[in-house]
N, C-alpha and C positions, 0 to 999 in steps of 0.2 A: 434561803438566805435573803435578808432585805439588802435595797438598794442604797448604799452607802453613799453619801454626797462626798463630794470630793474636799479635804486631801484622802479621805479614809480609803475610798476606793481603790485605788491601785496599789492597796497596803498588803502582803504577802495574805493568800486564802487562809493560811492557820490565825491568822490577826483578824482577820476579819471573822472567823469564826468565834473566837475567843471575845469580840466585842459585841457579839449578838447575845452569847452567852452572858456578858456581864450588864446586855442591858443599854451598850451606850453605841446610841445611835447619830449622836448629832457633836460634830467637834467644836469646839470654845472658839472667842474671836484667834486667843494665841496660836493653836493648832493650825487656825486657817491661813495663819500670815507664815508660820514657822517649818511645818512638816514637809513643805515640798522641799523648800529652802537647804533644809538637813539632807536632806537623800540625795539632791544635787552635789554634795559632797563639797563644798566650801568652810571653810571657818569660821565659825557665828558667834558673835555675844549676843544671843537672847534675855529678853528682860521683860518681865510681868507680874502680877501681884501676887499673891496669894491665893490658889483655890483656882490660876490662871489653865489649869493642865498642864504645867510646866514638866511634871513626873512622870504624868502619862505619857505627854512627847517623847520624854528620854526613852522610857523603857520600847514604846512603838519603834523609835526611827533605830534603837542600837540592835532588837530582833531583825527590825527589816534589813540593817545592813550587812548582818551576818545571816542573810535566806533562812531564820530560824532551824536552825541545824548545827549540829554538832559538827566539828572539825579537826582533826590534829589534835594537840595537848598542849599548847602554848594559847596565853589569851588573846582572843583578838579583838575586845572591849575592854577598857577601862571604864569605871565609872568613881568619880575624885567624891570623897563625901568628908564632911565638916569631922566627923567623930564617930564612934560605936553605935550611937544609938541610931544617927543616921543612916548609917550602913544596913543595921536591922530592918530599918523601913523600908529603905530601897530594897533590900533581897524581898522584902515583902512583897511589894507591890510588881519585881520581876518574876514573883511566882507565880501571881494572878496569871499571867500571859506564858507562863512555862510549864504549867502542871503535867499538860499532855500532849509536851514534846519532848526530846533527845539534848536540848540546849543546854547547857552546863552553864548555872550560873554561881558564884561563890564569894559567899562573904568571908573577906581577911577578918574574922572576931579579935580584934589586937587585945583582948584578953587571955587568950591562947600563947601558947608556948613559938615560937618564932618558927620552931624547928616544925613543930604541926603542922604549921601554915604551910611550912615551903612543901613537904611529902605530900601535902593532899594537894594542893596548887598541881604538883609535879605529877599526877593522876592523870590529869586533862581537864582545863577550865577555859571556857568558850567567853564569858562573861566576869570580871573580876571587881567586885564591889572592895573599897578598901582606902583606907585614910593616906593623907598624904606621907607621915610618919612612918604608916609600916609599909607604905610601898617603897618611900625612900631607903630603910631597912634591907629589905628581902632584897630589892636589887644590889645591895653593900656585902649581901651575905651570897649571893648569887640565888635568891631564890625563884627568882622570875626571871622569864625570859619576854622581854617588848619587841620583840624584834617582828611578831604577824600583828600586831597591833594595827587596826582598821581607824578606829573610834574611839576619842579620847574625849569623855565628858565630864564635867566637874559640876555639882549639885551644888544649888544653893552657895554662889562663889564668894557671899560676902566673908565669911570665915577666911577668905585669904588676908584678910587685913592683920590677922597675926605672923608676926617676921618670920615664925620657926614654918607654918605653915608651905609661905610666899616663896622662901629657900629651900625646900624640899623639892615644891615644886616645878621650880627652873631646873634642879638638878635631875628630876625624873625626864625631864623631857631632852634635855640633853641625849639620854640615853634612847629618843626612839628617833628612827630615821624620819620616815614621814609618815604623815597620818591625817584626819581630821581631826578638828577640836572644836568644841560644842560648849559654850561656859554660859550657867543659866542664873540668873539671880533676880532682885527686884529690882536692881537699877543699875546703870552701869558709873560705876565708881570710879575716881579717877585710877587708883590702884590694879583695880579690874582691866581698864582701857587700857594699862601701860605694857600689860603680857604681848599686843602688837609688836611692842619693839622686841620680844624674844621666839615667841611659836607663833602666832596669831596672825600668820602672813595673810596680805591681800584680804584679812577678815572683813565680813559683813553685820550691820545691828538688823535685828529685828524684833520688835516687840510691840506691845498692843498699852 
């Protein structure tokens, strides 16, 4: 295995393995400012362009914080995404780094039947890709349980600028006690900065 420069380095051995396999050996300016920053467990508004490694960050730091492993049967990631299509690409690109391990990752399809969702959620899901509407749902219907929630991160957060979005939101988070929150987009918006005044305690920016 080659010699990974840091932050990669001290990224769980099945991550590093998976990044020799795919090839990427040198991390972006944003990785180098953001990846330790995240594992330190603080609350972050990260912000970078397009093409910054923003996705690859999320999916790296939310395996490392679950020791890539399966656990229990409640999830202990979220991952907040704009819409379906979104959610696709995320489960996509959390495959690349999951293919061959035990980690449970699971896209809420909100073209699925509500009721699907919750039975197979209620299987065991370690990782929960899924919009902000049918999360706020499943939890109305009892379908989830937030309560081992580690890692709460939201992709690409400019889509919160829609009300129905922004309100689902607040109300999701009500529902979890404590956790990290990770919110990544390309700038930080004033709408974006205002989530401080509700979950975003003592948060940090970082971005390149």
């Amino acid at each position: 295995m080659p010699v990974f420069p840091a932050p990669f380095k001290k990224l769980h051995s099945h991550l590093l393995e998976t990044l020799e396999r795919l090839e990427i050996n040198t991390p972006t300016d944003f990785q180098k400012e953001s990846i330790s920053l995240i594992k330190s467990g603080t609350n972050l508004f990260c912000t970078a362009e397009k093409n910054s490694g923003k996705t690859t960050t999320l999916v790296l730091t939310t395996l490392q914080k679950l020791k890539c492993e399966a656990e229990g049967n409640t999830p202990r990631a979220i991952v907040l995404v704009a819409d379906n299509d979104k959610g696709k690409e995320m489960n996509e690109a959390f495959l690349a780094y999951t293919r061959y391990s035990e980690i449970r990752v699971y896209h809420a399809n909100e073209k699925e039947h509500i009721d699907l969702l919750k039975s197979e959620i209620f299987e065991g899901v370690d990782v929960l890709i899924v919009t902000p509407n049918t999360l706020d749902k499943l939890l109305r219907l009892y379908g989830v349980n937030l309560s081992q929630v580690k890692l709460f991160s939201i992709d690409d957060a400019e889509f919160l600028a829609q009300a129905n979005a922004y309100k689902s939101l607040l109300a999701i988070t009500e529902s979890i006690t404590k956790c990290q929150y990770v919110i990544y987009s390309e700038k930080l918006t004033p709408g974006i900065k205002r989530l401080d005044s509700y979950f975003m305690e003592h948060s940090r920016v970082v971005g390149v």
